[in-house]
C-alpha positions in Angstrom: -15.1 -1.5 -9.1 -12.1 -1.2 -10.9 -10.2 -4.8 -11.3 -6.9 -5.6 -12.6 -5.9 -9.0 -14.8 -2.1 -10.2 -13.2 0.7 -8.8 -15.2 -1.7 -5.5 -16.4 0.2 -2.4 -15.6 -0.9 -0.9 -12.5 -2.4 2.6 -12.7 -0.2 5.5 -12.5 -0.5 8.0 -9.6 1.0 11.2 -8.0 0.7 11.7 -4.5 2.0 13.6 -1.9 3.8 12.3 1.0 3.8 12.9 4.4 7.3 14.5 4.3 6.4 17.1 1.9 7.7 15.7 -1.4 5.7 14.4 -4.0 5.8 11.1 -5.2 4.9 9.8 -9.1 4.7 5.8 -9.6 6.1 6.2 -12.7 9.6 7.9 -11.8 10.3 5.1 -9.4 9.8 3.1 -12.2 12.5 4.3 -13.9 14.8 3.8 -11.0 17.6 1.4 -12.1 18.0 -1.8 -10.6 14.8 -4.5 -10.9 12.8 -3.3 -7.5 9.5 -5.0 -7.2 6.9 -2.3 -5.7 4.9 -3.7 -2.4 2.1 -0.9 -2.7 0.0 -0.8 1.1 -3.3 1.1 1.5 -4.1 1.2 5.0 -7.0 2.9 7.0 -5.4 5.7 8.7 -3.7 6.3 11.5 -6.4 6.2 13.8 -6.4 2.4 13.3 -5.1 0.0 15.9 -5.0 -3.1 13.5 -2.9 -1.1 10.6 -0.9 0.6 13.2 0.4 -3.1 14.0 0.8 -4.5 10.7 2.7 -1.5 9.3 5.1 -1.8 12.6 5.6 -5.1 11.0 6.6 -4.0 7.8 8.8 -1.9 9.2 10.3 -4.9 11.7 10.5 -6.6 8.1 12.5 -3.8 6.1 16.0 -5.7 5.9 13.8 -8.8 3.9 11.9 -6.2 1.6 15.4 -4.3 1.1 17.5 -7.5 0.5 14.7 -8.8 -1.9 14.7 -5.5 -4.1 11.0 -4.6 -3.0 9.9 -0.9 -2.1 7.6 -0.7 -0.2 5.1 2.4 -0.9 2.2 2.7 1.8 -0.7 5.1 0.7 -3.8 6.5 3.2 -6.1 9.2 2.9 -5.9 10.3 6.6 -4.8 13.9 6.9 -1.2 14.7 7.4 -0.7 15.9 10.5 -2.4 12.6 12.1 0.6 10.7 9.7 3.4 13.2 10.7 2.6 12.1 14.3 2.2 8.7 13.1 5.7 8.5 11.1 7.7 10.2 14.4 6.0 7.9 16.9 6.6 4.6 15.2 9.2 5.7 13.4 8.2 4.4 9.5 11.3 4.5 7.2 8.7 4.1 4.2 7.0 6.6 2.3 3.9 7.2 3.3 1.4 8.8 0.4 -1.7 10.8 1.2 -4.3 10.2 -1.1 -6.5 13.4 -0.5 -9.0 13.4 -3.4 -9.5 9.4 -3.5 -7.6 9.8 -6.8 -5.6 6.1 -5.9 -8.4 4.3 -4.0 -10.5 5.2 -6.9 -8.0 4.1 -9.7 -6.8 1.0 -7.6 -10.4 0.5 -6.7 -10.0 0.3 -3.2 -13.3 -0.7 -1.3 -14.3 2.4 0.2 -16.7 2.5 3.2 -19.0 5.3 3.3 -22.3 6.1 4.4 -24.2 3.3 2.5 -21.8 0.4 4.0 -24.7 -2.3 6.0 -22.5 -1.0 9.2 -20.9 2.0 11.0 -16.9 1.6 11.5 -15.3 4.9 12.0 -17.4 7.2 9.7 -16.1 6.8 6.3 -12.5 6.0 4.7 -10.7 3.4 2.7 -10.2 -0.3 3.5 -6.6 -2.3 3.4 -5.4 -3.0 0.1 -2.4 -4.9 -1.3 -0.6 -4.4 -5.0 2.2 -6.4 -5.8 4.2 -5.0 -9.0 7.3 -5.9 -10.9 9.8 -3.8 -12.2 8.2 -2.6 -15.0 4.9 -1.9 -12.9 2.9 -5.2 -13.8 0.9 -6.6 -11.4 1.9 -9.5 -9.8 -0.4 -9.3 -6.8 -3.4 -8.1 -5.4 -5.3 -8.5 -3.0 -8.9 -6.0 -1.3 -10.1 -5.9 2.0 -13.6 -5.2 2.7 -13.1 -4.7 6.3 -9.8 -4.1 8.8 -9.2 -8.0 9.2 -8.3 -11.0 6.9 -5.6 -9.0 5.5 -2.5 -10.6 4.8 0.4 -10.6 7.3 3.8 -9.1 6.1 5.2 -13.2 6.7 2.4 -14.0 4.3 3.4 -11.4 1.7 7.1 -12.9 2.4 5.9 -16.0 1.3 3.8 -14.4 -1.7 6.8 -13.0 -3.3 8.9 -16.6 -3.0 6.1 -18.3 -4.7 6.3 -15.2 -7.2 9.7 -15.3 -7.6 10.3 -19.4 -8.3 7.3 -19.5 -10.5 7.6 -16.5 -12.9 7.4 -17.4 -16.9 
């Protein structure tokens, strides 16, 4: 499984997003001003528990924005499911499709497949959480090995203060 040291610079990735363009890590890190990067892998659409916490990023936009953090949410659900998904919620994010596995695989994002010791909705990716500076350094990270236990968008909120005040 692929693990990262804090302040190790996060893997670069291309992916495509739900609205057609295409999306490289490293051209938003050459973006001018100092945006941190909140980077999300969730389920899929299909899943009530991500469904609720990405409604909550969402609700939580105006903190993220005011704090200088994009926030970049990445699946490997197929895109019409997302499409659907992004009209009926209404996402203002960008939401990645990761069709070949390339990020979970690079990020090492727990994957569960045929081998997991239980069934939960056939195979796909778990929830994931990468924290990143400007410069594309880890700050935060944080793997899921099933839907719950993640951390709540007010517990990323308070991730990023403690961040912030206690950076070298």
């Amino acid at each position: 499984m692929t693990t990262f040291k804090l302040n190790q610079d996060a893997p670069d990735f291309t992916l495509p997003t739900v609205s057609g363009e295409t999306f490289t890590f490293s051209d938003v890190l050459k973006e001018e001003g100092e945006n941190w990067n909140l980077i999300v892998y969730f389920r899929g659409s299909w899943c009530p528990a991500c469904m609720s916490e990405l409604d909550e990023f969402q609700n939580s936009r105006d903190y993220f924005d005011k704090h200088n953090i994009r926030l970049i949410t990445v699946t490997h659900d197929d895109k019409e499911s997302l499409e659907k998904m992004v009209d009926e919620h209404d996402f203002t994010f960008p939401v990645l499709i990761d069709e070949n596995l390339e990020f979970l695989s690079s990020y090492g994002v727990h994957y569960h497949d045929e081998q997991a010791p239980y069934e939960d909705h056939g195979t796909h990716g778990e929830p994931a959480y990468f924290l990143t500076d400007d410069q594309g350094k880890v700050l935060y990270q944080q793997r899921q090995t099933s839907p719950f236990g993640r951390p709540h968008p007010n517990e990323i909120r308070k991730i990023v203060k403690y961040i912030r005040s206690n950076l070298k």
